[in-house]
Structure formats: C-alpha cells, structure tokens
C-alpha positions as CSV (number, residue, x, y, z in Angstrom):
1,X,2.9,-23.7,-13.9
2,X,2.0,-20.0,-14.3
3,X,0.0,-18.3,-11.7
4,X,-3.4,-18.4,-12.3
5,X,-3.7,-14.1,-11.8
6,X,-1.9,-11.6,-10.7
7,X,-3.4,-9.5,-7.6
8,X,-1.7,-6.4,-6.0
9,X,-2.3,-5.2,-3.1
10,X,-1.8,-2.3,-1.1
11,X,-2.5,-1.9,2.4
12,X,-2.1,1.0,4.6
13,X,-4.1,3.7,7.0
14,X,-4.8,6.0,4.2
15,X,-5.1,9.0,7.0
16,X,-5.4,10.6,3.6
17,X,-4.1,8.5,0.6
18,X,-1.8,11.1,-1.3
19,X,-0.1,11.2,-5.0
20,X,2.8,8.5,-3.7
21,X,0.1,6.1,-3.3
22,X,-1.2,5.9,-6.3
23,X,2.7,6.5,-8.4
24,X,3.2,3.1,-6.6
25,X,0.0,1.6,-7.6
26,X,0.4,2.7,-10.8
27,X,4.1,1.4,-11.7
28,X,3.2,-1.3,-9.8
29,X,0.1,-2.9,-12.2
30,X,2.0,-2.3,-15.1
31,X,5.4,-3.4,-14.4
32,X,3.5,-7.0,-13.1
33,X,0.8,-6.4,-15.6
34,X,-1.5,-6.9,-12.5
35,X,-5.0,-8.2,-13.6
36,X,-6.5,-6.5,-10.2
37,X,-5.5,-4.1,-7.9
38,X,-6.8,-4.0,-4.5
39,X,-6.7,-0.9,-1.9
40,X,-7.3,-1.8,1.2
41,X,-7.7,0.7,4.0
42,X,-6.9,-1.0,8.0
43,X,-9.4,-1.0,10.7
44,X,-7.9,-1.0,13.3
45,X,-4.0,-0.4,12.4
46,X,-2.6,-1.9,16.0
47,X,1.1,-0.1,15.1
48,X,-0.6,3.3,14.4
49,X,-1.6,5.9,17.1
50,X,-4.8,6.2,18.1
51,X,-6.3,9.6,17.0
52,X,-6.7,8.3,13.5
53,X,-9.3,8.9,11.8
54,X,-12.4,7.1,11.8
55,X,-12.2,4.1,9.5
56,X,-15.0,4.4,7.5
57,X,-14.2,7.9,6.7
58,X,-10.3,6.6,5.6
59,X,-12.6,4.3,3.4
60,X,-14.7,7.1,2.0
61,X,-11.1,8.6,1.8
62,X,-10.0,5.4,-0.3
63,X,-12.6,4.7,-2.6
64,X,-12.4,8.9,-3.7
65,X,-8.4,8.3,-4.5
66,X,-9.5,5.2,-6.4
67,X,-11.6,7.6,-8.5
68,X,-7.8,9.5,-9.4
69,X,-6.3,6.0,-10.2
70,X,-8.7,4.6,-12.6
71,X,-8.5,8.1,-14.1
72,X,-4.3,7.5,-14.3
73,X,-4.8,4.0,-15.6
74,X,-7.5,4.5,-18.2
75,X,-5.0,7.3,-19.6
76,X,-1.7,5.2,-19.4
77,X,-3.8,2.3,-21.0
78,X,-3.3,-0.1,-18.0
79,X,-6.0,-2.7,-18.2
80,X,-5.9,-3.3,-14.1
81,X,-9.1,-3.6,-12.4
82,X,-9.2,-1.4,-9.4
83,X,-10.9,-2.7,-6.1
84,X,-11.5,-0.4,-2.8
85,X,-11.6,-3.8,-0.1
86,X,-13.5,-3.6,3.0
87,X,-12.4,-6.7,4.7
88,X,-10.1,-4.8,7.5
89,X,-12.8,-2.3,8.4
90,X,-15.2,-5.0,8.6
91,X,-13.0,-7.2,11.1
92,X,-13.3,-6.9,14.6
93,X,-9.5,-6.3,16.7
94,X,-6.4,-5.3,15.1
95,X,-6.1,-5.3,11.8
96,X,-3.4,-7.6,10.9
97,X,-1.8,-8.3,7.2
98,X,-1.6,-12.1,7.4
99,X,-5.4,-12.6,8.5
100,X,-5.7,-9.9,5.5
101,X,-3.5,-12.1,2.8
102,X,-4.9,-15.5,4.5
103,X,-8.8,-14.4,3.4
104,X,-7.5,-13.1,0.0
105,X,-5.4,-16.5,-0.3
106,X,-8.7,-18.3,0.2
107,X,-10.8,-15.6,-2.2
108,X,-8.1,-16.2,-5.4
109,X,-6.7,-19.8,-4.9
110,X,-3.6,-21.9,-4.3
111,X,-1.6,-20.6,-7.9
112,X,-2.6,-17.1,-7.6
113,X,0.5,-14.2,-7.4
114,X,-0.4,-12.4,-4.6
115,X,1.5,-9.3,-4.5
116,X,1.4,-6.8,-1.2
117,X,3.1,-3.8,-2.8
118,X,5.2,-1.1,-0.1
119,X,7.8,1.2,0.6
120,X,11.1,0.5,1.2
121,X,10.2,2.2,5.0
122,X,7.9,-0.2,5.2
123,X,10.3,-3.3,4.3
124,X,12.4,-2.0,7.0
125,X,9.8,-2.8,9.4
126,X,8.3,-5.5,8.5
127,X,10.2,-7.9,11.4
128,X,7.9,-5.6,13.8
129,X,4.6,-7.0,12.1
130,X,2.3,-9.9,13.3
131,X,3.5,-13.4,12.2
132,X,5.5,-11.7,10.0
133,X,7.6,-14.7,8.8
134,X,4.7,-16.5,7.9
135,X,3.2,-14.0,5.4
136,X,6.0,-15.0,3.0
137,X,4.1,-18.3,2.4
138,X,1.3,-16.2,1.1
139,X,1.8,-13.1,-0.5
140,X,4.9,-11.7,-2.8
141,X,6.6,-8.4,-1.7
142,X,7.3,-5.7,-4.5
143,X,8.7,-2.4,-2.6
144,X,9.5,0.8,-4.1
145,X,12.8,2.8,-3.2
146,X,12.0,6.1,-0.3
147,X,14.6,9.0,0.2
148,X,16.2,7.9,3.6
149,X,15.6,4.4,3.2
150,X,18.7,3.0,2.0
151,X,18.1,-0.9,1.6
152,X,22.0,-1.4,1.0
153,X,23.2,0.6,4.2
154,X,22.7,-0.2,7.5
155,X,19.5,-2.8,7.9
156,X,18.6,-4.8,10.6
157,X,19.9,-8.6,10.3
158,X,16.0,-9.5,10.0
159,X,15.8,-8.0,6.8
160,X,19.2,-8.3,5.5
161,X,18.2,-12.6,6.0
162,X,14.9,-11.6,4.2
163,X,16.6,-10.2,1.5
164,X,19.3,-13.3,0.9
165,X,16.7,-15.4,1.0
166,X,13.8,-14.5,-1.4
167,X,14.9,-11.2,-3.2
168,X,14.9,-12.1,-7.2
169,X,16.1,-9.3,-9.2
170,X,13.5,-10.4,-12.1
171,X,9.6,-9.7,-12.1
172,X,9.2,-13.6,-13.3
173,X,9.1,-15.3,-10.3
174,X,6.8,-13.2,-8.5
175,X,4.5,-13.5,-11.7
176,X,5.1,-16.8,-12.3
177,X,4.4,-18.5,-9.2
178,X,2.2,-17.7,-5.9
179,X,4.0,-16.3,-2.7
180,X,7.7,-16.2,-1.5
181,X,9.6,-13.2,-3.3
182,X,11.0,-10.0,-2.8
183,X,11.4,-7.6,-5.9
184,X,13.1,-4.3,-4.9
185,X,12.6,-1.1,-7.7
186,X,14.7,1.7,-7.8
187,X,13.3,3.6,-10.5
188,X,10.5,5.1,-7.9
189,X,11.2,7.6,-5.3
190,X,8.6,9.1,-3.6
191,X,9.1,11.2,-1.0
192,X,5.6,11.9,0.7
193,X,3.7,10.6,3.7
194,X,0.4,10.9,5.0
195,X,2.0,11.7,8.8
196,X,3.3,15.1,7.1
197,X,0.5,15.8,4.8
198,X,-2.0,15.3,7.5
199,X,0.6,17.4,10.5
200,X,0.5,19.9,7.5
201,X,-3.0,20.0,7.0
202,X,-3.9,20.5,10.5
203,X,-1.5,23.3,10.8
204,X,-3.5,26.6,10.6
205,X,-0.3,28.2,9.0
206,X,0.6,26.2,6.4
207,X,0.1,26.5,2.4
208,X,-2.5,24.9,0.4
209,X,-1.9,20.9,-0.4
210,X,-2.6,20.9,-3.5
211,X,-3.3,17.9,-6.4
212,X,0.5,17.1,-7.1
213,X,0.5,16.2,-3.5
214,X,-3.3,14.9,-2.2
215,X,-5.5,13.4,-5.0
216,X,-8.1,16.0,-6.1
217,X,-11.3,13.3,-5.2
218,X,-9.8,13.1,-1.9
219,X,-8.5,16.9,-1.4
220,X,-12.2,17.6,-2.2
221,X,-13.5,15.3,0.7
222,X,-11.4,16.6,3.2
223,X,-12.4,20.3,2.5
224,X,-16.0,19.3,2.8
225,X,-16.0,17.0,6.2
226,X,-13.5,19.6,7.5
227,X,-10.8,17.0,8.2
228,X,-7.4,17.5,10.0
229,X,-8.8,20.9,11.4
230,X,-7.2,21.6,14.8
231,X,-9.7,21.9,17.2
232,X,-10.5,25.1,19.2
C-alpha cells in the first residue's frame, strides 16, 4: 500500500537557520517529492546550552528563513508546501523528537511517510537522543553527507547496527511505506553550522555574514533585534 503523503521534517535550534538549512530542505522535497515540509524550531532543546536564544525569537527566526525557501521552491518548481510548526515552543519541558514525531504521527495517520530529515553529524548522535530506538517506529531518516562526518569510518556500534538494519539505498521504501528507514545522500555537502555563524556573528571582529551564508529574511531580523551582539 502506498503511503498516504509524504511529510518532511526538519527539526533543529535554528540559533539562526543558515543557507545549509534550507540546501537540505530543498534537495530533500524534491528528491521524496515531499507533499509538505515542516520546520520546526525546539523549545526547549535539553542537549543544547543554555544561552540560546529565546524561542519565540528562533521562531520569528524560522518563519523569516521560510520566506527564502518558498522563494527557492517556487523557482526550482517544487510543488512542497512549507509549514513553520509551533508544537515544540508550545510544549512545556524538554523538547524531545519522539513526543514531536508521536503528535505529527497522530496529526497525518497510520500510512503516512514521515520523514525527519538531518545531517550526517546529527546521525552520529542520534544513540544520545531520548527513546531514540523507538522513533524508528514512527518517522523515516533521510541524512545528508557533512565534511568531517564520515559515515563509513569510524562510527559508534549504535549506529553501525542502525545502519545494517534499516538503511535502503533506494528512496522507495521510505516513500512507499510509513516509518523504519534510513536513506543516506552523498551528493550534499554542506559545511555550515549555526554554532560558528552565531560565535562569528558575535565576534566584534569578524566580516560581514552575508546571504550565501544566513538567509537574507533572517540576516535582516538579526540586524534589526541586534542579535548575537556581545554585551558590554
């Protein structure tokens, strides 16, 4: 039986969403030919140190880079609808990814592919997240190849198992059924994270970030609420 739709989703802190973002969201919805996309920023990210930024300003920070993607898929002539989701800010606690993919299980139905789309980096830790092993009865995992992330080198045994048991190195199964794959891509490298964008924004010496790097809806925000300014 084919899956019913195909929902991406991609979770992080957003502390700010940058351009490797949305080139994963992007080759994402079209390789899958995802009928919605869903960006959800955490509320509470419990693995994350604590002088984050507020949540409701990552949101504001979300929904701005969302402005960028529908802009990159209304050009590239990818039909994906493009949703900025609330339902981490609006829990109470730490935000956790299988109370995330449980509520968005409920929201789409049994047949639904659900599809949590990351970084090889974040592959590499995903032993380390809450009930971990039971997400696989839920959601799909698509990652995308980082520099310095080798997924063929030296991994832990908990993802080395993962990877014998549910990688398929076809798109079909993840599209054609609901949860319990792993699809790895190695035609996308990208090599930037929001830790160094945001230590190099804060750094009073350091040159302009400019679009190739930080979306423009976003890099406009952050110039106007003053964000990741060291403080006197």
């Amino acid at each position: 039986m084919l899956a019913q739709k195909k929902i991406g989703i991609l979770g992080g802190t957003f502390d700010p969403p940058h351009l490797g973002h949305l080139k994963l969201a992007t080759h994402f919805a079209r390789l899958f030919g995802l009928d919605e996309l869903l960006l959800i920023p955490s509320g509470e990210p419990w693995q994350k140190a604590t002088n984050i930024t507020r949540a409701e300003t990552r949101l504001q920070l979300t929904k701005a880079a969302a402005i960028d993607l529908a802009r990159a898929f209304l050009y590239l002539k990818i039909p994906t609808q493009i949703g900025v989701d609330r339902i981490e800010v609006d829990r109470a606690g730490a935000s956790y990814a299988i109370d995330t993919v449980k509520a968005l299980r409920e929201r789409y139905g049994s047949e639904a592919s659900l599809i949590w789309l990351m970084g090889a980096d974040s592959l590499m830790t995903l032993p380390t997240w809450h009930s971990w092993r039971e997400l696989f009865s839920q959601v799909h995992f698509a990652v995308a190849s980082r520099p310095n992330y080798e997924l063929e080198g030296e991994i832990s045994p908990e993802v080395g198992d993962l990877l014998t048991r549910y990688q398929t190195l076809e798109t079909g199964p993840i599209e054609n059924s609901p949860s319990g794959r792993i699809y790895l891509d190695k035609s996308l490298a990208v090599n930037l994270s929001s830790t160094k964008l945001r230590n190099h924004l804060i750094s009073p010496f350091s040159a302009p970030i400019g679009a190739e790097q930080i979306p423009s809806h976003v890099l406009e925000i952050i110039t106007n609420l003053g964000l990741y300014k060291q403080s006197s």
